[in-house]
Structure formats: structure tokens, C-alpha cells
C-alpha positions in Angstrom: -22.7 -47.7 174.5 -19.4 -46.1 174.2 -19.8 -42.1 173.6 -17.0 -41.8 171.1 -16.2 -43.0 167.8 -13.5 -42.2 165.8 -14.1 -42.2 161.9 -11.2 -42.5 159.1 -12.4 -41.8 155.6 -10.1 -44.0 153.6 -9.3 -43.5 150.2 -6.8 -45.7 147.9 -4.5 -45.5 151.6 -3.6 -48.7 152.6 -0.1 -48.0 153.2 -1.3 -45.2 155.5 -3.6 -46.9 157.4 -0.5 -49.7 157.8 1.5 -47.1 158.9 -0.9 -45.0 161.0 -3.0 -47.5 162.9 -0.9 -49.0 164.8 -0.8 -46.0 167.2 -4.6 -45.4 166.5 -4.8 -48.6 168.4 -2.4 -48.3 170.9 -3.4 -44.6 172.0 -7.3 -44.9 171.8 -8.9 -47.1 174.7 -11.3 -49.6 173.2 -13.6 -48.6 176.7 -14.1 -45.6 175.8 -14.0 -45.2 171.9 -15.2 -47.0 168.7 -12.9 -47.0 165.8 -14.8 -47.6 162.1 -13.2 -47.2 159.1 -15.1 -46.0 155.9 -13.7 -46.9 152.5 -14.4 -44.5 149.7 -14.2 -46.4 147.0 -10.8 -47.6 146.9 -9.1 -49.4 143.9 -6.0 -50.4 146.0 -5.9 -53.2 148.5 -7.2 -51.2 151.7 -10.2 -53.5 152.3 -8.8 -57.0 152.0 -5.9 -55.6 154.1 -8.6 -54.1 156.8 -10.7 -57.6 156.6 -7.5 -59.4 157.0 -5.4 -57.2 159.7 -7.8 -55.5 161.5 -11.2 -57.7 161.4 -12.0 -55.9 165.2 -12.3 -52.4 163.5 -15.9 -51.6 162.1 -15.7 -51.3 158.5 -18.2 -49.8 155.7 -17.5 -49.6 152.5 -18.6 -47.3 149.7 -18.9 -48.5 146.1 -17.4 -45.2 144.4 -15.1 -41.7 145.9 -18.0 -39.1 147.5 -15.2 -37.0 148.0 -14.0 -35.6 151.4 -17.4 -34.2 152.1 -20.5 -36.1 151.3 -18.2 -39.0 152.1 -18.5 -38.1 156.1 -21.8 -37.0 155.9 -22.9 -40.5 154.5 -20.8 -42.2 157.2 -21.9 -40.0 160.1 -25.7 -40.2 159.0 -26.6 -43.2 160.6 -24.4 -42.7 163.8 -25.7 -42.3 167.2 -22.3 -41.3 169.6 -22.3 -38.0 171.8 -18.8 -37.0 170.0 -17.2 -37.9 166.7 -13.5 -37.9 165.9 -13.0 -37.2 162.0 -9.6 -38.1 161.4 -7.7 -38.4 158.1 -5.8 -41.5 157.6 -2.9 -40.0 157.5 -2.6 -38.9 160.9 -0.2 -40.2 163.9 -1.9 -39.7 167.2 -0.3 -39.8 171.1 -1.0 -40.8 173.8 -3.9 -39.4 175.8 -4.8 -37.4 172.6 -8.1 -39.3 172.8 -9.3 -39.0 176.5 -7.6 -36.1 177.7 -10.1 -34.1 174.4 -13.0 -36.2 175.3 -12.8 -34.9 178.8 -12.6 -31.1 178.3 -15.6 -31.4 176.2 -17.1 -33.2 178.9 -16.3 -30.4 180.9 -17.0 -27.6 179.0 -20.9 -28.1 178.0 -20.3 -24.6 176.3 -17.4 -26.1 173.4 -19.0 -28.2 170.5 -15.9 -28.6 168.5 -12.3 -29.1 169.4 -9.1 -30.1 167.4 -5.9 -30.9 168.8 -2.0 -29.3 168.1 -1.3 -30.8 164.8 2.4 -31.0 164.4 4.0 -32.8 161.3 5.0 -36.2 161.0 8.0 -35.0 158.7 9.4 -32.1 161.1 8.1 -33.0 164.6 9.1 -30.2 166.0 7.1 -28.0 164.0 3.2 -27.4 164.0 1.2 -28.8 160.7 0.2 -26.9 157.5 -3.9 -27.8 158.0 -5.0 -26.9 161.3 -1.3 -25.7 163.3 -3.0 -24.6 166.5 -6.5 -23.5 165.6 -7.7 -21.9 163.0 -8.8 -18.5 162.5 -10.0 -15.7 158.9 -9.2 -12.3 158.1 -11.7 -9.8 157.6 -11.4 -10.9 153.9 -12.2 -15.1 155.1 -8.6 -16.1 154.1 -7.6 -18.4 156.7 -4.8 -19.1 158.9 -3.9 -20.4 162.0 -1.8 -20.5 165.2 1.8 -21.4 164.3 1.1 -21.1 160.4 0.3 -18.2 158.5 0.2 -19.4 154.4 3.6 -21.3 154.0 5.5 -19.6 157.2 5.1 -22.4 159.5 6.7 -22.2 162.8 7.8 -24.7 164.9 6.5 -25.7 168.6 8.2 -23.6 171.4 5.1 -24.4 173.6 4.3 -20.4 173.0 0.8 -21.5 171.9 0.0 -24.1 174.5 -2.9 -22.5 176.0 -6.7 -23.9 174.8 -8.5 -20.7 173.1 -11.5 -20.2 171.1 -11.1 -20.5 167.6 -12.4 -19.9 164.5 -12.1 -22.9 162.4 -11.0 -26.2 164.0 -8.9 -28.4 161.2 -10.9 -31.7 159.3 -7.2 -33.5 159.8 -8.7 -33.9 163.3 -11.7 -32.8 164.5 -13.9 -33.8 167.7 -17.2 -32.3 167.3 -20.6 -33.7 168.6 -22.7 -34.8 166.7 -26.0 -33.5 167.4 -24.5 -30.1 165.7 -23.2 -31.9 163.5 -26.0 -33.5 162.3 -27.9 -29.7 162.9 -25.9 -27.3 161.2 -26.0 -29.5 158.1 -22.5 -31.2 158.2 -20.5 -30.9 155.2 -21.2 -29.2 152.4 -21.1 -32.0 149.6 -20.5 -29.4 146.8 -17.3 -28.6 148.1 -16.4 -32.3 146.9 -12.7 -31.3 149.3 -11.0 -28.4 151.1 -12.4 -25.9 153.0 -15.6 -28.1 154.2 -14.4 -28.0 158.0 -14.4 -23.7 158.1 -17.8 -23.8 156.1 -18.9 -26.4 159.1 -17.6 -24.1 161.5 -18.6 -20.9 160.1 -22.4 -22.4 160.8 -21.7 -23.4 164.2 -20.0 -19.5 165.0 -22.9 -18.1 163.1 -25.4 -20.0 165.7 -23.6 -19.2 168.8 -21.6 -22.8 169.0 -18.3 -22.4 170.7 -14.9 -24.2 168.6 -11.8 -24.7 170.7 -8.2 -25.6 169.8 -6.9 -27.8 172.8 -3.2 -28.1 172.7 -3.0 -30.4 175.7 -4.4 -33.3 173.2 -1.1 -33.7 170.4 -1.1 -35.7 166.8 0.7 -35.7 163.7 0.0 -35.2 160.1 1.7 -36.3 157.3 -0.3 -34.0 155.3 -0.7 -33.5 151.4 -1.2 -37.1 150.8 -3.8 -37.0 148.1 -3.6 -33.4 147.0 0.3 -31.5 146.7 -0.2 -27.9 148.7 1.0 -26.5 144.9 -1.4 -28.6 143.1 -3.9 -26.7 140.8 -6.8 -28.8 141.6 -6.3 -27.8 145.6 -5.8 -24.2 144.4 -8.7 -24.3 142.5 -11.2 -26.0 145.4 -9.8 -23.4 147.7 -10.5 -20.3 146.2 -14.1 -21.6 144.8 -15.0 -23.4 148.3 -13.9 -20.4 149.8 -16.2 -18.0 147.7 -18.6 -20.0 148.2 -18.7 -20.4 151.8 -18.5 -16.4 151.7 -21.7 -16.1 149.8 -23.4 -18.8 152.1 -22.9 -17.4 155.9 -22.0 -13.6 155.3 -25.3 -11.2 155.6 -25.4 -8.7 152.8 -24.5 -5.6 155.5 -20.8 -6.7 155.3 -21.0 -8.8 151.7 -20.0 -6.5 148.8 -17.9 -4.9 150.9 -15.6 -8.1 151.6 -16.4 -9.5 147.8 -14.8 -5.8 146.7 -11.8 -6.4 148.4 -11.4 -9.8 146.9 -11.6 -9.4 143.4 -8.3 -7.7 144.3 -6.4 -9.8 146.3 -7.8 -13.3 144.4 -6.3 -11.6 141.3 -3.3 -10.5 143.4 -2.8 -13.9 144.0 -2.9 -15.5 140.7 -0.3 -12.5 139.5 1.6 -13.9 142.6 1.4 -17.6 141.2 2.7 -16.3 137.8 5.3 -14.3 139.0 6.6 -17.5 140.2 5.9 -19.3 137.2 3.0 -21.5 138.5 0.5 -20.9 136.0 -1.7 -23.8 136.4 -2.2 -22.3 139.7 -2.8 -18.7 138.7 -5.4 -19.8 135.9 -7.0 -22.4 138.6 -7.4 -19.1 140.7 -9.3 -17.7 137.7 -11.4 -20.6 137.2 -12.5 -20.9 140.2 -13.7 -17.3 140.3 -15.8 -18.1 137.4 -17.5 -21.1 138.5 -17.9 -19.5 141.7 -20.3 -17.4 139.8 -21.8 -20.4 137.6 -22.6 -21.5 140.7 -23.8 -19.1 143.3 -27.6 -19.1 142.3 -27.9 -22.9 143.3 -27.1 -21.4 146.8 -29.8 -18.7 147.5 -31.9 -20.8 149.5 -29.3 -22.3 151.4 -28.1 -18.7 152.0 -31.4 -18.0 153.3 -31.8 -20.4 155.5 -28.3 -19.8 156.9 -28.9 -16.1 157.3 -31.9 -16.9 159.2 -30.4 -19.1 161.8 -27.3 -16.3 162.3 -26.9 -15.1 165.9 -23.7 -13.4 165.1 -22.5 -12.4 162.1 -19.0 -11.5 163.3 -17.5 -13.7 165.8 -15.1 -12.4 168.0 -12.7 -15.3 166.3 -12.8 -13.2 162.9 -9.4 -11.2 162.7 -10.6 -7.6 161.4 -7.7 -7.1 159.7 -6.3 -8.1 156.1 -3.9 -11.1 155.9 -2.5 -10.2 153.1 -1.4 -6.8 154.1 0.0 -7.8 157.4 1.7 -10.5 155.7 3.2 -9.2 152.6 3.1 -5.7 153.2 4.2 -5.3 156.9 6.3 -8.9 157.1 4.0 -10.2 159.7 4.8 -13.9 159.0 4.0 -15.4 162.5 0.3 -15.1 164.3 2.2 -13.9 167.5 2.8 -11.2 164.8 0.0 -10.2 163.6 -2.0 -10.5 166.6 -0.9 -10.0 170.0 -3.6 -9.4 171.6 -4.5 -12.8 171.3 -2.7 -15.2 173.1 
């Protein structure tokens, strides 16, 4: 049995997965990896053209959406590989990206998660909004990452080319085996989209697991295909998945403390929205504050249970300082910035 499979979640993207496959194909050795397909409940023509194009790829296929994240965990469920690949449909992969990942994990026993660089398929040069070079949060759990700090997005001088620990690694690609996986929970289905992949890997930090960004192992993301970056539905799941996640895996020594601090900068942030005159965005901002606390009861047992299984409730991949400040206050737009002590 092959110890790799690589899963696309497919939704209404057939002329991504005509566009984007090819390469899947070419780059990913049929020795050493499956490739399956999971339909999520598409109205376009993605299945017939699957069935008819590509009858050697596995294919399962969901009668409605499950969103981003119950939609993996109901595909991963009844899988039995030593590493999964999660990997949107709207990604571009190289060559080697596959083995050359596979075998640092193999090598490093320690590592349970690993993404590659993500550069864009629209400026090749440049690293990818959702996941740039690993992913790390301020003290406050706003995230960023190597080579993109909010919309300042640098482009690839090879200056972060070494593999470090991260954080978060990026859903847009993610190798990850699937024992954790399948351990820490996997996604939360709540979340329905966004933020799912640092709620994953806040578990894994919080229980000693070790996440990686591997630079050596390259793909490309078209990115914003479903969702616009500016789209008040994405700005909304952000800021509630992110609240959320907060109340889930932070122990109540550090807790009010950082929920202090947000009230400010949340609100900061929706004053920033209307100061540009996005104010869908700045009342999504507000709504998801308030359904954040609709829903926060429904997660005291999962709290629990999370808070129990904590080895570490810092990691040493948590940046201690605030984003925002750094970033708007100091012009710190680059990680090499705001960090560089970390290499």
C-alpha cells in the first residue's frame, strides 16, 4: 500500500481542476502517492468531467457542500495512509514537490505537519497570500507568515529558503499524518471555512507535535477562488474562527489578558474597514464578535478537553509581540522586519 495520498476537496471547480491537474499528474509519482478527489456537492460539471477525463483518479462524491472543514474530515475518516496531502484545487504543484516533502518527514520522525513555499500562480515571483512561507500569531493570535505580513506580500529572493518550525502550516497545502490527524480531532466543522488549519495546528503545538515549513518542496496558488480576500463573508469567518479558536486552546492564565487586547484591535479594525469605505467588512467584523459570543458556551467541553491534553501553552512559534503595532505603528511590513531573530 502506497503511504501517501493526496486529497482535493472540490467544489463547483471544474475548470480548476482542468487547469490544475495536469501538473498534479505529471509531478506526483503514481508509486508512491494516491490521488482521490472528493466532490462537495457540486452543481457544475466537475464529476462527469472527472468520470470522463480522469477515470484513474479515485473519486467520492458528497450529495451537498460540508464546507472546507467537515468536508476533509468526512473524506479523511475512512483513510488509512501514513501522510495526507490536503490540497486545494486551485493549486499548481512542481516537480519533486511531492517526494522531496514526503522524505523529510520520513526523516524527521519529530515533524507531523509540513507545507511547502506557496508562491502565486498570478505573480510567480512572489510568495502566496495563505500560507507564504509558514505561518506564525502574534501574541494577540492574528496570523501571518514568512514573506506576507496582512496584504504586504513580498516576493521570493530565496531570503526564506531555510525549513523552520512554524506555527501554523497553510490548508492550501498541507502534508500532515494522519494518525494526528485523526487524534487531535481534525478540523473543526463549526468553522464551516478559514482558519480551520491554525485551529488544527494550534492542537498539535498545544500537544508537543512539531509543524514545519519546507521551502525545498515549491507550488502555486491561485488563491481567492471561492471567497475574494475583501469579501465580507471571509472577514466575518476570520474574525469569529479566530475568536473562537482563542477560546478553545488558550488556558485562562493568559485568556482575558489577550481577549482585553482584542476588543481593541477587532474594533480598530472595523474603524480601519470604514475608514476605507468597506463597511460590509467593518459590520462583518462586528458580527462576528457577537456570534462569537452566541457561541462560545457550545465550546466549554471542548475547551476542557483541549486544556487537558496542553503540554505547552506557548510555543516557541508564538511571536510575543503585537502585529498590529509593529505593522502599523512602527512600519514593520516584512517578517525579516519584525523578527530577526528568526531566520
Amino acid at each position: 500500500m502506497k503511504q501517501t495520498a493526496v486529497v482535493i476537496l472540490n467544489w463547483n471547480g471544474k475548470d480548476l481542476l482542468e487547469r490544475f491537474l495536469p501538473a498534479l499528474l505529471r509531478y506526483t509519482p503514481s508509486s508512491e502517492a494516491d490521488i482521490i478527489v472528493v466532490d462537495n456537492g457540486s452543481t457544475d460539471e466537475s464529476v462527469a468531467f472527472l468520470k470522463s477525463h480522469y477515470p484513474e483518479i479515485e473519486l467520492q462524491v458528497f450529495p451537498k457542500n460540508y464546507g472546507f472543514a467537515e468536508g476533509y474530515n468526512r473524506a479523511l475518516v475512512g483513510l488509512h495512509y501514513k501522510y495526507v496531502v490536503i490540497l486545494n484545487s486551485d493549486v499548481e504543484v512542481s516537480d519533486a514537490w511531492l517526494t522531496s516533502a514526503v522524505r523529510y518527514l520520513d526523516e524527521h520522525p519529530e515533524v507531523t505537519a509540513l507545507q511547502p513555499k506557496i508562491l502565486s500562480c498570478r505573480k510567480p515571483l512572489h510568495f502566496e497570500y495563505a500560507g507564504a512561507c509558514g505561518g506564525f500569531i502574534d501574541k494577540n493570535a492574528y496570523p501571518f507568515c514568512r514573506g506576507r505580513i496582512f496584504n504586504v506580500i513580498e516576493k521570493d529572493c530565496g531570503q526564506y529558503d531555510k525549513a523552520i518550525p512554524v506555527f501554523w502550516t497553510s490548508g492550501a497545502c498541507l502534508f500532515i499524518r494522519l494518525q494526528a490527524y485523526k487524534e487531535v480531532g481534525g478540523f473543526d466543522e463549526q468553522f464551516f471555512a478559514h482558519q480551520e488549519e491554525i485551529d488544527l495546528c494550534w492542537r498539535l503545538n498545544a500537544r508537543g507535535h512539531q509543524l514545519v515549513c519546507f521551502p525545498q518542496s515549491v507550488v502555486y496558488h491561485l488563491g481567492a477562488a471561492t471567497l475574494k480576500k475583501e469579501n465580507p463573508q471571509k472577514t466575518y469567518l476570520n474574525f469569529r474562527n479566530n475568536l473562537l479558536m482563542i477560546y478553545k486552546n488558550l488556558s485562562s492564565k493568559y485568556y482575558r489578558r489577550m481577549m482585553f487586547s482584542r476588543w481593541y484591535c477587532d474594533y480598530l479594525a472595523a474603524l480601519h474597514f470604514v475608514l476605507k469605505g468597506q463597511i460590509a467588512n467593518a459590520l462583518a467584523v462586528v458580527k462576528a464578535r457577537r456570534d462569537f459570543r452566541k457561541m462560545k458556551s457550545k465550546y466549554n467541553t471542548i475547551r476542557m478537553h483541549n486544556l487537558k491534553l496542553t503540554q505547552n501553552d506557548i510555543p516557541a512559534t508564538v511571536w510575543r509581540k503585537s502585529l498590529i503595532w509593529e505593522f502599523y505603528f512602527r512600519n514593520q511590513k516584512t517578517y525579516s522586519d519584525i523578527n530577526q531573530s528568526v531566520k
